[in-house]
C-alpha positions in Angstrom: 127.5 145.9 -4.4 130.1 146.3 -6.9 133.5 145.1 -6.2 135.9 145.1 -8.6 136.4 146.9 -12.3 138.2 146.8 -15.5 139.6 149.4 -17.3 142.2 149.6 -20.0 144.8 152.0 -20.8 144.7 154.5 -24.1 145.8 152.8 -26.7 148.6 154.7 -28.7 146.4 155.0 -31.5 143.4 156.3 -29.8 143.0 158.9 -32.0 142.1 157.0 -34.9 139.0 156.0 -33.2 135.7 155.1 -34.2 134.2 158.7 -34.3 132.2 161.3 -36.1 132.3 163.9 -33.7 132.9 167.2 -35.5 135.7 167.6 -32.2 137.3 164.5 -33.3 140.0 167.0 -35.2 141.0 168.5 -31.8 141.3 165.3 -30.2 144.7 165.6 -27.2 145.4 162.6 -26.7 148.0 163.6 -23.2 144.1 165.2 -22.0 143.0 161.9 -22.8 145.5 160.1 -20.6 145.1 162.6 -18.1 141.6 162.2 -17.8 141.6 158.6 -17.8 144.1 158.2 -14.7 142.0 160.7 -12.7 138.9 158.6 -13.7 140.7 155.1 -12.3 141.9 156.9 -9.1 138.2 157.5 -8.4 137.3 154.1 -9.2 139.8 153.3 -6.3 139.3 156.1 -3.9 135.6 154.1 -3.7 137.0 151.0 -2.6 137.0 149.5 -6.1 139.9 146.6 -6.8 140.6 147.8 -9.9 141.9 145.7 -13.0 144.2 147.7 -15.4 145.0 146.3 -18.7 147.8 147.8 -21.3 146.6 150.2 -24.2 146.1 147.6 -27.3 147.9 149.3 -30.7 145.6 147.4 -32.9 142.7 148.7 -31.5 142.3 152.8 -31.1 139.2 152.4 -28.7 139.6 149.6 -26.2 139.7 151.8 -23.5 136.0 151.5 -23.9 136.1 148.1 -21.8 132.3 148.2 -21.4 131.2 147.1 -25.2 133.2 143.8 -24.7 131.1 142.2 -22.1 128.0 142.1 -20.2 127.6 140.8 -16.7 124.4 139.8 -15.2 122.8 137.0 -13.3 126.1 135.9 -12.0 126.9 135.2 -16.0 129.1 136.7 -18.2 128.5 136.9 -22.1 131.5 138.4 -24.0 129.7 140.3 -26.8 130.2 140.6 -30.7 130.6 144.3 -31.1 128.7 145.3 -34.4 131.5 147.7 -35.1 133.6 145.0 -36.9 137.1 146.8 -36.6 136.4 146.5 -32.4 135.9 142.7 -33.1 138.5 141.1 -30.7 138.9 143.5 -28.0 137.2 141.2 -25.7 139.6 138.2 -25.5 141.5 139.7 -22.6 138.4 140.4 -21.1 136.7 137.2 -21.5 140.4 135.7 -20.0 139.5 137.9 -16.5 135.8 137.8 -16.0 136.7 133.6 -16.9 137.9 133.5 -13.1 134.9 135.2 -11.9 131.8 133.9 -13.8 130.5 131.3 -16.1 131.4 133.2 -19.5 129.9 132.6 -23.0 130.8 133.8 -26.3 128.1 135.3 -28.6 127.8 133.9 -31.4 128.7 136.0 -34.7 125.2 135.9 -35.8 124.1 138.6 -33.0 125.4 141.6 -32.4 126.2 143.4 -29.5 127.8 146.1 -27.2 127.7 146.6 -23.7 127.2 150.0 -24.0 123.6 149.7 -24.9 122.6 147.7 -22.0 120.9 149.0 -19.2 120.7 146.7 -16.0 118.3 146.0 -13.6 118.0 143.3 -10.9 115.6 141.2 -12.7 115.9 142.7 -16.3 118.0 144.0 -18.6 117.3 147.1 -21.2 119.3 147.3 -24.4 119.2 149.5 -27.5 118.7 147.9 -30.4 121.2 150.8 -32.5 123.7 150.7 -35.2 125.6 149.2 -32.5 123.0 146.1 -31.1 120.6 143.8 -33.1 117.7 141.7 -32.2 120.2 139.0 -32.8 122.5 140.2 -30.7 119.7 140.5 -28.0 118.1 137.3 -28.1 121.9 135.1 -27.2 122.2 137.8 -24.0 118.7 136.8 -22.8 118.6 133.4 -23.6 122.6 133.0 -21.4 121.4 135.3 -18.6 118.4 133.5 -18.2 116.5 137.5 -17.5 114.4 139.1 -19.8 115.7 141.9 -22.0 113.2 144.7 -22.8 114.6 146.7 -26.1 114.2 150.4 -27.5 115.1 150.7 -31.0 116.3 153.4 -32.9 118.6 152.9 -35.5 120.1 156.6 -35.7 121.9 156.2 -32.5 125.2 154.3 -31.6 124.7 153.6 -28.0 121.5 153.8 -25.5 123.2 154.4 -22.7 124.3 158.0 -24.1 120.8 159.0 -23.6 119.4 157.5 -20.2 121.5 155.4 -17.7 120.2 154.0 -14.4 120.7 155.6 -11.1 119.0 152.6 -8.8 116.8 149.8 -9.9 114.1 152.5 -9.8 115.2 155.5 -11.4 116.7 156.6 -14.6 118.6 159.7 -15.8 117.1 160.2 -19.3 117.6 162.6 -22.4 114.1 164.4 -23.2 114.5 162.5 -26.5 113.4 158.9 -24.8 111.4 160.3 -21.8 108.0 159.1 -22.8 109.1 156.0 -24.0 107.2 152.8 -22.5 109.3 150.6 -21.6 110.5 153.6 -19.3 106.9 153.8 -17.9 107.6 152.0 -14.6 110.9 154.2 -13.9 111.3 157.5 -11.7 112.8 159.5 -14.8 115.1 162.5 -14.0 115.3 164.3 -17.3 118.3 166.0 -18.4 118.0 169.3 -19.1 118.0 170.6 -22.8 121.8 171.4 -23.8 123.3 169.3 -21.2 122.1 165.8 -23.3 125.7 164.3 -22.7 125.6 164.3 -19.2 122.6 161.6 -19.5 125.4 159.3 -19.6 126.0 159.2 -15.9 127.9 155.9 -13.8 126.5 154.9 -10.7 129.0 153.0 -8.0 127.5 152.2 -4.7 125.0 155.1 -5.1 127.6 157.5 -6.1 126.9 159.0 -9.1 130.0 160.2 -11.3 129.0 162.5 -14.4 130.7 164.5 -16.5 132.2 168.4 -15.6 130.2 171.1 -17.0 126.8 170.1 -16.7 125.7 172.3 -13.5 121.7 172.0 -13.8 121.8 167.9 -13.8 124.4 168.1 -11.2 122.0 170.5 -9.4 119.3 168.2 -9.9 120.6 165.2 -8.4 122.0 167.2 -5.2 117.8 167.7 -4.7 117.1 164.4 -4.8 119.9 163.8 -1.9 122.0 162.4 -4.0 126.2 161.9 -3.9 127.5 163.1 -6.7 131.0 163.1 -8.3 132.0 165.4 -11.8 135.1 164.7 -14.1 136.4 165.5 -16.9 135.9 163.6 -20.0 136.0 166.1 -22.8 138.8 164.0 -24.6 136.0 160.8 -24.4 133.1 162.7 -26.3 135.3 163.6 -28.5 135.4 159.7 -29.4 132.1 159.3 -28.5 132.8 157.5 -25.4 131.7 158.6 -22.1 131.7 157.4 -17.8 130.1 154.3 -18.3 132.4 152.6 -21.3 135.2 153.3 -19.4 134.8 150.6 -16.9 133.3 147.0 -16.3 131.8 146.7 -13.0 130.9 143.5 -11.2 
């Protein structure tokens, strides 16, 4: 069960992010804001103690808390984020999650960001993108002591903005990566054509949250019996973030 998250404030350059989003022009940074606060007040509304850090100047996407850390296995590895201007967002993380869990510090060799990284409760899934290398990869396995199954495709920035796990059996998956084998094992709900973004989707205590405007995923999870949550994050695509890099669960 997760207890606890950390999110971080906007920083007050976030709209110099790291983006190629043909939106990025039309980036509102007060939406932003907004959308962020109603995001954390769900986050507590579920029970969640939630940890909020200050905006950082120097670094116009560290609201994106999930790249700097992954937690598994009662470990903690604090990641080396291939995007080198991100580098050294996660020493206030590493500071927190260093009262909660044995924490290790990839080594600059590897590269990687938590937003690739699917979990599991035996195994972990992680792109191997523009983002992620084998490097990268190999440090997080070898510290969690779990295996790490990969799928590579260097065109992409993050995995986990095509599929995301809804339980440790099921995945909500873009059509893009719905026949792929390391998925074989996995109920896969696919998302349908035109709604691709809400395949990002964050799961807390078998509530699902995804994203507003995506009625026929929304419509498919209500089948399936599932709680589900929508909000706003039109101001987080627009930096090519989305539900799950908004937060660090543990």
């Amino acid at each position: 069960m997760v207890k606890r998250a950390i999110v971080r404030s906007l920083s007050p350059n976030y709209s110099s992010c790291v983006s190629d989003h043909p939106q990025l022009s039309e980036l509102n940074s007060e939406r932003a804001t907004s959308q962020h606060k109603a995001y954390v007040n769900v986050l507590k509304e579920m029970g969640l103690d939630v940890i909020e850090l200050e905006g950082l100047e120097a670094y116009p996407d560290s609201c994106f808390v999930e790249d700097t850390a992954v937690i598994q296995n009662g470990k903690a590895m604090i990641t080396h984020m291939g995007e080198t201007t991100r580098q050294g967002e996660g020493d206030t993380i590493a500071e927190i999650l260093n009262e909660y869990f044995p924490i290790k510090h990839m080594d600059p060799s590897g590269n990687l960001e938590g937003g690739d990284v699917m979990h599991f409760p035996d195994h972990l899934v992680s792109g191997l993108s523009q983002r992620t290398n084998q490097g990268g990869v190999d440090q997080l396995a070898q510290w969690i002591g779990q295996p790490v199954k990969t799928i590579a495709d260097a065109d992409i920035v993050h995995l986990k903005s095509y599929m995301t796990p809804l339980d440790e059996f099921t995945v909500l998956v873009d059509q893009r990566y719905s026949n792929h084998p390391v998925l074989n094992k996995y109920d896969r709900i696919l998302v349908p054509l035109g709604e691709e973004y809400a395949s990002n989707s964050l799961t807390v205590n078998g509530v699902i949250l995804i994203p507003a405007g995506y009625p026929q995923t929304m419509d498919l999870l209500v089948e399936r019996g599932r709680e589900v949550i929508t909000l706003e994050v039109s101001e987080f695509e627009k930096c090519e973030g989305a539900l799950t890099c908004l937060s660090l669960l543990f």
